[in-house]
N, C-alpha and C positions, 0 to 999 in steps of 0.2 A: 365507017365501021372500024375503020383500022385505027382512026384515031380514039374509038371509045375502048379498042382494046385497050390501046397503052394507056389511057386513064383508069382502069380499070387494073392492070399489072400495079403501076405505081402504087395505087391505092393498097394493093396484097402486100407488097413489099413494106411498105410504111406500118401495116399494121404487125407484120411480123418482128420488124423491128424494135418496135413501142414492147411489144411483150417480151423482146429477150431484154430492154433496159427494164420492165417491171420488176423479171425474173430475177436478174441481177441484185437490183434493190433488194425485193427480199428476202434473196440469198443472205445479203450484208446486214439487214434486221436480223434476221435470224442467228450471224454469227455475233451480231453485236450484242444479244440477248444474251445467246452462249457462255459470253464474256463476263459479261456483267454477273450472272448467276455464277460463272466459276468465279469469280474476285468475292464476290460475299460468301463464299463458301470458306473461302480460302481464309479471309477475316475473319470467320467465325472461329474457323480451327487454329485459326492463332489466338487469337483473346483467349478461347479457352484452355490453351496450352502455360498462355501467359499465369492466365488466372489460378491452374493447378500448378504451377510453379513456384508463385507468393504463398499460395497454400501452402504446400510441403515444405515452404522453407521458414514459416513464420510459426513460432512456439506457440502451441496451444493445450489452452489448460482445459482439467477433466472437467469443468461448471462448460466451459464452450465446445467440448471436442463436437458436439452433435446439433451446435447451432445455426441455423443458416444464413448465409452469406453476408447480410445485411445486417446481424446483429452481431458480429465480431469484435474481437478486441479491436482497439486502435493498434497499428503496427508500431516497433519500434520508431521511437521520431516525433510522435503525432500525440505528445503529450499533452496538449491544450485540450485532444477527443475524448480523454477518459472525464465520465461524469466527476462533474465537481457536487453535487449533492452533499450538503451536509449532512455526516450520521452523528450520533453523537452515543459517547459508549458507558455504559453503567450496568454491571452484571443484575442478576433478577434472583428472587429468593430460592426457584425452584430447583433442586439437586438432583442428579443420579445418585445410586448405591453407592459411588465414591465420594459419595459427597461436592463433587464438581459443581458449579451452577451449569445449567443446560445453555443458556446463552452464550456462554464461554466456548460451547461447544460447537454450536451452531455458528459462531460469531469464526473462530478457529478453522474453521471447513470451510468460509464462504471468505474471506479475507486472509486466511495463507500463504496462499499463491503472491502477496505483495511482501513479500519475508514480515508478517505480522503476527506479534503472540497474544493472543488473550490466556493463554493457559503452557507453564513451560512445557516444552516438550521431554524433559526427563522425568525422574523422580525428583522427589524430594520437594522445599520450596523454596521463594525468592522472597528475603527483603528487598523491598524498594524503598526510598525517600524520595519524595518530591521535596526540592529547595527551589521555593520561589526569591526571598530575600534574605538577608541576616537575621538572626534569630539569638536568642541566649540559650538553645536544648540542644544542635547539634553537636557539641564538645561533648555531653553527658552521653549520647547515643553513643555519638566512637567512643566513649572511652568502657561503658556497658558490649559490644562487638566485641574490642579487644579483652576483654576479660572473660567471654564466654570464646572466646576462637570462632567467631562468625566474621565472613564478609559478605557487604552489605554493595548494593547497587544506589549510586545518590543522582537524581537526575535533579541537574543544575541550568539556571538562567545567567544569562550575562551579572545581572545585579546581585547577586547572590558569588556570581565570581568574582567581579570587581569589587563587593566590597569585605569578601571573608578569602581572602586571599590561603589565608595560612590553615584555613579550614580544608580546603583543595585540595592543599599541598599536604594535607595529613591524609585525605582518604588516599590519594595516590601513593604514598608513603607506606602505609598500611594496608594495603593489598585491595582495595576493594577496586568499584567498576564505579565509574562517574560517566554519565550520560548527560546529554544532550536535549533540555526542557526549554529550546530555543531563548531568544535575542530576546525579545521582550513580551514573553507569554502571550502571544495572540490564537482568537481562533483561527486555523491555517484556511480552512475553507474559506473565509471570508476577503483572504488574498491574494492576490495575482499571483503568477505561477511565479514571475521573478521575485518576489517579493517575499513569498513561501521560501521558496529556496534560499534566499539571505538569511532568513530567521534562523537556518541551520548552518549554512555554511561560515557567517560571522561569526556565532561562538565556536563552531569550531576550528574555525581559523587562530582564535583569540587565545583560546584555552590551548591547543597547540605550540601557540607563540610563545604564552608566559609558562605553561606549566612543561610543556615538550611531551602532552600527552595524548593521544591520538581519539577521540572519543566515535563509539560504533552502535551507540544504543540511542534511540528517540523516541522520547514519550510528549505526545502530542496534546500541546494545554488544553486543559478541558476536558480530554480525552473526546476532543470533534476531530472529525477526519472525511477524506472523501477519496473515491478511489485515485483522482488524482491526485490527492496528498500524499497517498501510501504508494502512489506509482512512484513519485516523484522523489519520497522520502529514500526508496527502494534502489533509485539511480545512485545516489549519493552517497552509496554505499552505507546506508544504513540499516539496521533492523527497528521495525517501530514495537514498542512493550507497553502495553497496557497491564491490565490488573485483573485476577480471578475477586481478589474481595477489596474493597474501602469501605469505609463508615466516614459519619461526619466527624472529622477529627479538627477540620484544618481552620474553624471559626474559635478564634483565640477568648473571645467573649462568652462562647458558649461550650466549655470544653465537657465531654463522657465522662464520666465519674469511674475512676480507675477500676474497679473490681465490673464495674458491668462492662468493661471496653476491655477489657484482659478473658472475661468468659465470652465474648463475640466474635475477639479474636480465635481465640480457640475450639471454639466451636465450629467458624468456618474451615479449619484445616482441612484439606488434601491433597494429593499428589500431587504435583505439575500448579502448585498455587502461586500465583504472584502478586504478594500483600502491594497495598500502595497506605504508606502510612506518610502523614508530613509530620519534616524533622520537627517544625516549627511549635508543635501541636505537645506542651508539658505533660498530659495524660501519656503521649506515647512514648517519651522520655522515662516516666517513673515506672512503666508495667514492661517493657522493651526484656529482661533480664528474665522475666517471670514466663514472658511467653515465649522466648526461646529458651527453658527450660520444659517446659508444657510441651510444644512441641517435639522437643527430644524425648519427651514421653512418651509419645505417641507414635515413635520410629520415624519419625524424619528428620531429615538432611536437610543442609541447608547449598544455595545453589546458584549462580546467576544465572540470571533467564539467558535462553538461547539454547 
């Protein structure tokens, strides 16, 4: 009898025991649960602290201010994430009352934000020239500018500097703006970011060297681009300038017959225009005098783009 009590004690005691190490246990699950849920809390509220941080500190334009998270700009740095898509640029017949083409407009609003002009931003308008290589008409255009008191904006290629040196040295002389039609007219889209970026920075390193003249304007051959062209162009402290109007000027074989290329031209006039005319092109060598007289007809000024 006495022996089944103490079997019987022992047994209550063993099992009282067994339940405070249960308890114990899980006591410790339960604190370790605790834990765990306050640590992912705790991460959450930082990531998200993190994340409104990059936010508020990274520029954002009015096309993304309401986009969300995942379709953001690339941040400063992460040049290679901006689409490289090729666009390629050509205004369209259709005007406003100003006569503006609407794609200028549209083109103006949706690629600004890369310091890019399709249309100046003042009054008045822009001669431009494109100089791909040496020509016999550029001497005749400066010397038609200089006699009517216009300057003119000349965007030049390596080849066209190395081998009209003294051509350079007269627009610079003469007050106008010479720009930067890269190294060797490529489509920029179609190359490497490093490679893009040489196209720009060799002539202007080049032209710098021999002429000591700092060039800030970029017109991109072909007039293709992508927005990492015009990110990239944008670093390099450039501004890119395209064109409100062109016509087929610049096939030397098939040149406009001066009186219908002198009313096309003046026809397209308005505010904030940025002609693209090539120097190369004798049609716009012989009417050049006639239409900025036309022009001045019409109340405007003449202006570089920017």
């Amino acid at each position: 009898m006495k022996r089944t009590f103490c079997l019987m004690l022992v047994c209550l005691l063993a099992a009282v025991c067994c339940g405070c190490r249960n308890e114990s246990a899980a006591g410790v699950s339960s604190a370790a649960a605790s834990r765990q849920a306050s640590s992912r809390a705790a991460s959450q509220a930082s990531s998200a602290a993190v994340s409104r941080e990059e936010t508020s500190s990274r520029p954002v334009s009015p096309e993304t201010s309401s986009a969300a998270p995942s379709s953001r700009e690339p941040a400063e740095g992460e040049l290679a994430a901006w689409s490289n898509e090729k666009i390629g640029w050509g205004q369209d017949l259709p005007r406003n009352e100003k006569n503006q083409p609407l794609r200028c407009l549209t083109f103006q609003e949706k690629y600004g934000r890369f310091d890019a002009l399709f249309l100046n931003g003042g009054a008045g308008v822009a001669l431009t020239f494109d100089e791909g290589y040496a020509n016999d008409t550029t001497a005749a255009i400066l010397d038609t500018l200089r006699e009517k008191g216009v300057k003119a904006t000349f965007f030049i290629t390596y080849e066209f500097a190395r081998t009209c040196p003294a051509l350079v040295r007269r627009m610079i002389d003469e007050g106008h703006t010479v720009g930067n039609h890269s190294w060797t007219h490529p489509s920029l889209p179609t190359k490497s970011i490093e490679e893009a970026e040489a196209e720009i920075t060799r002539l202007h390193d080049y032209v710098k060297e021999k002429f000591g003249y700092e060039m800030s304007l970029f017109r991109p051959p072909y007039g293709e681009f992508s927005e990492r062209t015009l990110e990239m162009t944008r670093r390099l402290g450039y501004r890119s300038v395209f064109w409100s109007f062109a016509y087929l000027d610049y096939d030397l074989s098939n040149q406009p017959e001066p009186q219908q290329a002198r009313e096309r031209i003046l026809d397209a006039a308005h505010e904030g225009a940025i002609y693209l005319l090539h120097a190369a092109s004798p049609t716009n060598a012989a009417v050049l005098g006639d239409v900025i007289d036309g022009l001045r007809e019409k109340g405007l000024s003449f202006v570089t783009p920017g």
